[in-house]
C-alpha positions as CSV (number, residue, x, y, z in Angstrom):
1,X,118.7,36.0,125.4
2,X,115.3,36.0,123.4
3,X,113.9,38.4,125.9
4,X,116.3,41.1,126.0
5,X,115.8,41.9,122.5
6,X,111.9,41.3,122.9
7,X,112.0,44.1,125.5
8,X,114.4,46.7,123.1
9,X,111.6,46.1,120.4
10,X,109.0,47.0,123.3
11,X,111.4,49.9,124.7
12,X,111.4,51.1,121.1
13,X,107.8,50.6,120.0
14,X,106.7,52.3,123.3
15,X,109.5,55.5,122.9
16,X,107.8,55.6,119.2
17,X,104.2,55.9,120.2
18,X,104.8,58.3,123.0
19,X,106.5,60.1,120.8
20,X,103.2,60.0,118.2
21,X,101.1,61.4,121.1
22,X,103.2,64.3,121.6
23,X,103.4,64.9,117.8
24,X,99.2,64.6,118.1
25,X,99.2,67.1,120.8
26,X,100.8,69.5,119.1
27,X,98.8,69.5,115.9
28,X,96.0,69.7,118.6
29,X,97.2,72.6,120.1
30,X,98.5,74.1,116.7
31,X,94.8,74.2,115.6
32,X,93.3,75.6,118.6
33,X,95.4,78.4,118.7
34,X,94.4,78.9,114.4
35,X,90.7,79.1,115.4
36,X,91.5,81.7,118.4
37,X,92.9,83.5,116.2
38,X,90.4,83.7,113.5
39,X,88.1,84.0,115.9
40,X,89.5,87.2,117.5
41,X,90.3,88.7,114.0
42,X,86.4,87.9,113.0
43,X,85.7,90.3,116.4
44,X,88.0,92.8,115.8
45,X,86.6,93.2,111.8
46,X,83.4,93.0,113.4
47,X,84.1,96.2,116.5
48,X,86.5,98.2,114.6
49,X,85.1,100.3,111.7
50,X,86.8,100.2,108.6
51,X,88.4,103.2,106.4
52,X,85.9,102.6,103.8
53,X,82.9,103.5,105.9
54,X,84.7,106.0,107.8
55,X,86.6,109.0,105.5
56,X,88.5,110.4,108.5
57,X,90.2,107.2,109.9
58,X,92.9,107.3,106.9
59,X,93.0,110.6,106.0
60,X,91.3,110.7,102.9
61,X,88.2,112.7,103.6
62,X,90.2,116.2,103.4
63,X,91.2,117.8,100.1
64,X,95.7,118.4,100.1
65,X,95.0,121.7,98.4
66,X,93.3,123.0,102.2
67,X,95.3,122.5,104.9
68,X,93.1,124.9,107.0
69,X,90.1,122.5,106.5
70,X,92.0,119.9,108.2
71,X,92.9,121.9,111.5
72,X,89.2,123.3,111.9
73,X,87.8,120.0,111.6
74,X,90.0,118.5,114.1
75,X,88.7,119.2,118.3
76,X,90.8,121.2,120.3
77,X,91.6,124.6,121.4
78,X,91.9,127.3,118.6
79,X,95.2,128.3,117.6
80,X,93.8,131.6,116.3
81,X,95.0,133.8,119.3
C-alpha cells in the first residue's frame, strides 16, 4: 500500500516541475520577443527621420494662409493648363 501513494507523491511532484519548466519557458520566450522588439524599434528610430528634423513629413512646414505654396512645392505635373 505504502507504494502506491509513494508513486501519486512522485506522479504529482514530477506533473509540478514539468509544469515549472513550461512556466520557465515562457518567461524565456516572453523576454526574447521584449528585446526583438526594442531592438527593431531602436532600428526603425534610427532609419526613419523624425518630424522634428524634417518640416514636410507632418505638414507643418507650409503656412494655412497659402494653399498655393503647398501645391507648387509638391512634384508632379502642373495643374495650370
Amino acid at each position: 500500500m505504502a507504494t502506491r501513494s509513494r508513486s501519486t507523491f512522485q506522479k504529482r511532484q514530477k506533473e509540478m516541475k514539468r509544469q515549472e519548466k513550461q512556466r520557465m519557458k515562457a518567461d524565456r520566450r516572453a523576454q526574447r520577443n521584449l528585446a526583438k522588439r526594442a531592438e527593431n524599434e531602436a532600428r526603425s528610430d534610427i532609419a526613419t527621420p523624425s518630424a522634428e528634423l524634417d518640416p514636410q513629413i507632418d505638414g507643418s512646414g507650409f503656412s494655412e494662409a497659402d494653399p498655393a505654396a503647398e501645391s507648387s512645392a509638391l512634384p508632379g505635373p502642373s495643374t495650370d493648363r
